[in-house]
MIPA-531417 format. One record per residue (C-alpha): x, y, z. Coordinates in nm, 2 decimals, padded with zeros to 4 digits. Example, Ala and Ser with C-alpha at 12.3 -4.5 7.8 and 13.67 -1.06 7.14 Angstrom:
<pts>
       px       py       pz
    01.23   -00.45    00.78
    01.37   -00.11    00.71
</pts>
This chain:
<pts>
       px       py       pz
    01.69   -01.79    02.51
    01.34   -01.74    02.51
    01.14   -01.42    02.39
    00.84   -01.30    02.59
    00.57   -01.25    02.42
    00.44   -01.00    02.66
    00.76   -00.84    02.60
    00.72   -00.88    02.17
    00.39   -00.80    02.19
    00.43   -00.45    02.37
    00.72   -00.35    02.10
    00.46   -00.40    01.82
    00.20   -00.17    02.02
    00.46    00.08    02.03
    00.56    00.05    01.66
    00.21    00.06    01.56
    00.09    00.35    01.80
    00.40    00.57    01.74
    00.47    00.63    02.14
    00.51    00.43    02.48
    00.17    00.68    02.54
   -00.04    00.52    02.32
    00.09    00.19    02.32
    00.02    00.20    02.73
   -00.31    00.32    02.69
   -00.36    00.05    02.38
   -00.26   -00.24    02.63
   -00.43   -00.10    02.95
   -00.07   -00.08    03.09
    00.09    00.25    03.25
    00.38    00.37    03.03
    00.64    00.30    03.28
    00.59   -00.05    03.28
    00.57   -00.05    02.90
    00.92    00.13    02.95
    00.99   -00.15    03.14
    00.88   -00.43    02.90
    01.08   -00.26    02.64
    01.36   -00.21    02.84
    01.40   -00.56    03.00
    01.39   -00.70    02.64
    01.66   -00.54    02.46
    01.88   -00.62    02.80
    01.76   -00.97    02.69
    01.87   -00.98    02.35
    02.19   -00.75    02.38
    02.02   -00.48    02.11
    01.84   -00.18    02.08
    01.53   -00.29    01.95
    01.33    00.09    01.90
    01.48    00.39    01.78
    01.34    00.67    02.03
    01.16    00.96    01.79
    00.80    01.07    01.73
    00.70    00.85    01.60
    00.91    00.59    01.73
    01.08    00.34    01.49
    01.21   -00.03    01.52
    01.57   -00.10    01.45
    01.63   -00.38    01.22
    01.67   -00.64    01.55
    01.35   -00.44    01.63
    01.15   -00.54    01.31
    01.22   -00.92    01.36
    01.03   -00.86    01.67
    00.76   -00.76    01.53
    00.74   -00.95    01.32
    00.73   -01.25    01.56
    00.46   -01.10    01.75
    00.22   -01.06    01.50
    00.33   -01.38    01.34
    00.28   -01.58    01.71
   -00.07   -01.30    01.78
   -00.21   -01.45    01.40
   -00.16   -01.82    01.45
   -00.28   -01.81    01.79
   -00.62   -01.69    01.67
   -00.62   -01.93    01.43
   -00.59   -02.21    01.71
   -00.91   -02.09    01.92
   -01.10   -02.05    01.63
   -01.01   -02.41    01.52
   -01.07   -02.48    01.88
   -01.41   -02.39    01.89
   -01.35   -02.10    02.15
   -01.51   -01.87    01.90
   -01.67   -01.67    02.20
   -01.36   -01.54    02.36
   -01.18   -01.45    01.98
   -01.20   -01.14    01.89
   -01.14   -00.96    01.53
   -00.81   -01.02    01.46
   -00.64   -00.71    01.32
   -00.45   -00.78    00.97
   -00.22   -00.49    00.82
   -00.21   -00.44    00.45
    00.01   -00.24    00.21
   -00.11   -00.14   -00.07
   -00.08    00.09   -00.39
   -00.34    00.41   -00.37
   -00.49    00.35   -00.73
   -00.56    00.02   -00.64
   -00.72    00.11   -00.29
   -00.96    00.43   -00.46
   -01.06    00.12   -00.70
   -01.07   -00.23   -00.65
   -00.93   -00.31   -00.36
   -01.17   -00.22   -00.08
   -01.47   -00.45   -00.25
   -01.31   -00.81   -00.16
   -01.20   -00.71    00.16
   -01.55   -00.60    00.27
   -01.65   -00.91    00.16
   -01.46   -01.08    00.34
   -01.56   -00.92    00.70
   -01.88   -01.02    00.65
   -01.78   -01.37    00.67
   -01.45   -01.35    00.90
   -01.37   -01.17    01.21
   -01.13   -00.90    01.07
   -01.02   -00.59    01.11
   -00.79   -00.43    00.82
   -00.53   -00.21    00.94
   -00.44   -00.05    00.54
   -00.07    00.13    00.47
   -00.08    00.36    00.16
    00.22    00.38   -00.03
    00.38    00.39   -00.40
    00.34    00.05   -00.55
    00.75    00.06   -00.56
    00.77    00.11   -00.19
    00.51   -00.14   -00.03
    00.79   -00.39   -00.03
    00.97   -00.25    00.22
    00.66   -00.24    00.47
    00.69   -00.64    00.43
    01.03   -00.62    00.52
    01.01   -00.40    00.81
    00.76   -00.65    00.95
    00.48   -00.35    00.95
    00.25   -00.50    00.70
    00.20   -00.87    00.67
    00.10   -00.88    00.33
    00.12   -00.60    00.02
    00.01   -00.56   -00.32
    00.34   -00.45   -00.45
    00.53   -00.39   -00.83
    00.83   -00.60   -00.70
    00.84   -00.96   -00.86
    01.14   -01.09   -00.64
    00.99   -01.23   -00.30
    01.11   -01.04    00.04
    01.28   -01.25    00.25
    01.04   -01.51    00.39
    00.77   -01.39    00.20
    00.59   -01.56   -00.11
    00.45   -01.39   -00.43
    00.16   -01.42   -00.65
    00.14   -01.28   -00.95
   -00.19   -01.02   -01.02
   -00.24   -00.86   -01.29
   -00.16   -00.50   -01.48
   -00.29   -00.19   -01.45
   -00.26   -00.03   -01.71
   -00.26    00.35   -01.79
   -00.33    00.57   -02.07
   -00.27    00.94   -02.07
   -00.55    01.20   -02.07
   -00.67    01.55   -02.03
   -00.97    01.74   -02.02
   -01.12    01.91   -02.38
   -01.03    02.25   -02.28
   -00.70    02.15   -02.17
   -00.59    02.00   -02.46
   -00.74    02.35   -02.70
   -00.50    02.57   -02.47
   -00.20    02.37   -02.44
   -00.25    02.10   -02.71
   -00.39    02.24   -02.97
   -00.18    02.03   -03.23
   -00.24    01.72   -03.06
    00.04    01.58   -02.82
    00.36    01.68   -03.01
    00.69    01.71   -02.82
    00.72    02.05   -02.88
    00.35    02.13   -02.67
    00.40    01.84   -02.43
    00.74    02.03   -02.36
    00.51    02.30   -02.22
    00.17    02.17   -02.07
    00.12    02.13   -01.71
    00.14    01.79   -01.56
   -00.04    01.63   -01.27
    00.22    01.36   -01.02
    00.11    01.18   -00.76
    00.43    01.32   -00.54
    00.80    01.32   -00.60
    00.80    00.98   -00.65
    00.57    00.91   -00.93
    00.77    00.83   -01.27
    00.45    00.74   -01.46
    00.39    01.09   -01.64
    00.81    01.08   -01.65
    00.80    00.75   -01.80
    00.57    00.86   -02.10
    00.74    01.17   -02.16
    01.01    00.97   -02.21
    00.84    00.77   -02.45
    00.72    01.08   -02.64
    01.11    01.17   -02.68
    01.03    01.48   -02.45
    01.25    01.59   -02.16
    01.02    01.52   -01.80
    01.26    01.83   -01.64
    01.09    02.07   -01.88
    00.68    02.07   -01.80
    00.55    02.24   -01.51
    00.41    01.98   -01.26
    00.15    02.01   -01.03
    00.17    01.74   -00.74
   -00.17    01.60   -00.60
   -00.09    01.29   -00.35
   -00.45    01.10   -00.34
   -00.58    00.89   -00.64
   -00.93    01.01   -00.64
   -00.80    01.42   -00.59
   -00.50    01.31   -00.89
   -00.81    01.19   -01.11
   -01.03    01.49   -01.02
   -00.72    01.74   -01.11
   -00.71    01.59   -01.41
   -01.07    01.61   -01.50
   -01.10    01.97   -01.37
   -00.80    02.08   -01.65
   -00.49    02.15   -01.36
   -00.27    01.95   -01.60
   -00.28    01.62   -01.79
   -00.19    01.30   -01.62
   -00.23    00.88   -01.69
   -00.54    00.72   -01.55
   -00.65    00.38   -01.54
   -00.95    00.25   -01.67
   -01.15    00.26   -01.34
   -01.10    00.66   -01.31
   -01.06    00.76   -01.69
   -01.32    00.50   -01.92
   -01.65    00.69   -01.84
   -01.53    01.00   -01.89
   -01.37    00.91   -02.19
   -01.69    00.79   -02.32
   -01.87    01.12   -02.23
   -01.60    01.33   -02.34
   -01.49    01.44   -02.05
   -01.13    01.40   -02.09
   -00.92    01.33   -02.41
   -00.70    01.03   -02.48
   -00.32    01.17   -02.55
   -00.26    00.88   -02.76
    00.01    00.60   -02.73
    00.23    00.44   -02.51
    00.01    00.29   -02.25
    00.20    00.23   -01.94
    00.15   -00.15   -01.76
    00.20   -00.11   -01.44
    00.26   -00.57   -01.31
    00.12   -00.56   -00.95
    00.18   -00.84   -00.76
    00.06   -01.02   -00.36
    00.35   -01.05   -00.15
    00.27   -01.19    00.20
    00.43   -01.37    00.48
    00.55   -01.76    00.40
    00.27   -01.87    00.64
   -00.01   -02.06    00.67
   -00.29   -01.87    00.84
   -00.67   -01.95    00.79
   -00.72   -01.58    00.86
   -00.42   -01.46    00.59
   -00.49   -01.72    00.31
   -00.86   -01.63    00.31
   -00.73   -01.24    00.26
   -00.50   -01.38    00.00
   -00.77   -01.53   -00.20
   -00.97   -01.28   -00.17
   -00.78   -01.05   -00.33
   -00.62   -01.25   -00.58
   -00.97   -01.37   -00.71
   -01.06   -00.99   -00.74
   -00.77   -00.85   -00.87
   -00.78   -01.12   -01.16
   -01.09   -01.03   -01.19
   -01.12   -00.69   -01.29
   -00.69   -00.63   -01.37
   -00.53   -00.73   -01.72
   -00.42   -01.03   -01.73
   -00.05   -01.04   -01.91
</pts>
């Protein structure tokens, strides 16, 4: 059995784009005959490969798919460009997943270095540093900056580096609702910035503080920059890193809470391999993020 890569290639569109709609008009096709393309494969393979909703998701068959295509789509630029056909490769599109504090800070910098010197496009996925993982596995990303240490199946992992967060709040803050400093019985009672539902970080140092994380009212404010602006502007208190919270520290803008800091290990997960175009992102961001993250 033999897959079409036509056929791989017009799953991953429709993955990517959400709808046969888009993934038509992405591929200069008419939707029926991306129907058709989708269709004739899982008669192929005996599965369903796509699960039908807005936006449209692959099944697991589906993801190892995907995953081909954009494994077979990668190497094949690769080939022209060792080649020599340089004038008939275009930018080849690499998705990322990656943590938002680490895309509102250090992130970005080696990957715009890196288009200067490559043709690439970055195709970035947001998400909890706990969650990027499972972008890998779903075959959406091809690489993620990710808090999981265990590889994902056929993936290889790099250790980066911690970030590392200390808890703060802004002067006025800290005279209404702290006035004694961060005891548990205050801390029971001031407002807390999250991230969303699924940030444990403020929990985490509640915790720590021997204060129950059920009691504080929370405030939830899902972008990294916003988080650190709420912060700043006195919503609630909330852990920064360095890159958001050390010059206003200095100034006086906001207040350190005092002790535990919280070390968040970050690690580069990405597919087992060997790309010219995926290795150079790889070093890229590994030489950056040793850079400028504590190293354990």
């Amino acid at each position: 059995m033999r897959i079409s890569l036509d056929q791989a290639e017009t799953l991953a569109a429709i993955v990517v784009e959400g709808t046969l709609e888009a993934a038509a008009a992405r591929l200069h096709l008419t939707p029926s005959a991306v129907s058709q393309r989708l269709k004739a494969l899982e008669r192929q393979l005996g599965q369903v490969l796509l699960v039908r909703s807005k936006p449209a998701r692959p099944t697991a068959a589906g993801r190892a798919v995907v995953r081909l295509a954009r494994q077979v789509l990668l190497l094949e630029h690769d080939t022209l460009r060792d080649l020599g056909a340089t004038d008939s490769v275009g930018p080849v599109s690499v998705p990322l997943a990656v943590n938002a504090d680490s895309l509102a800070t250090w992130f970005l910098a080696p990957l715009t270095r890196l288009a200067g010197t490559l043709p690439v496009l970055f195709d970035l996925h947001r998400d909890d540093q706990d969650f990027t993982a499972g972008l890998l596995e779903s075959g959406t990303v091809m690489a993620a900056v990710t808090s999981r240490a265990e590889p994902v199946a056929g993936c290889r992992v790099i250790p980066l580096g911690l970030m590392r967060y200390r808890a703060v709040a802004e002067p006025a803050f800290v005279r209404r609702w702290l006035p004694d400093g961060a005891v548990a019985g205050d801390l029971a009672r001031a407002p807390v910035v999250d991230f969303d539902r699924r940030d444990d970080l403020q929990t985490g140092w509640l915790q720590a503080r021997g204060v129950d994380p059920a009691l504080p009212p929370r405030s939830f404010v899902p972008a990294s920059s916003d988080f650190a602006r709420a912060v700043l502007g006195g919503l609630g208190w909330g852990l920064l890193p360095p890159f958001q919270s050390a010059a206003a520290l200095a100034s006086g803008e906001l207040v350190d809470l005092g002790d535990p800091s919280i070390d968040v290990s970050l690690y580069w997960q990405q597919w087992n391999l060997r790309s010219t175009v995926l290795d150079a992102v790889a070093e890229a961001v590994i030489d950056e993020a040793r850079r400028v993250l504590k190293q354990p």
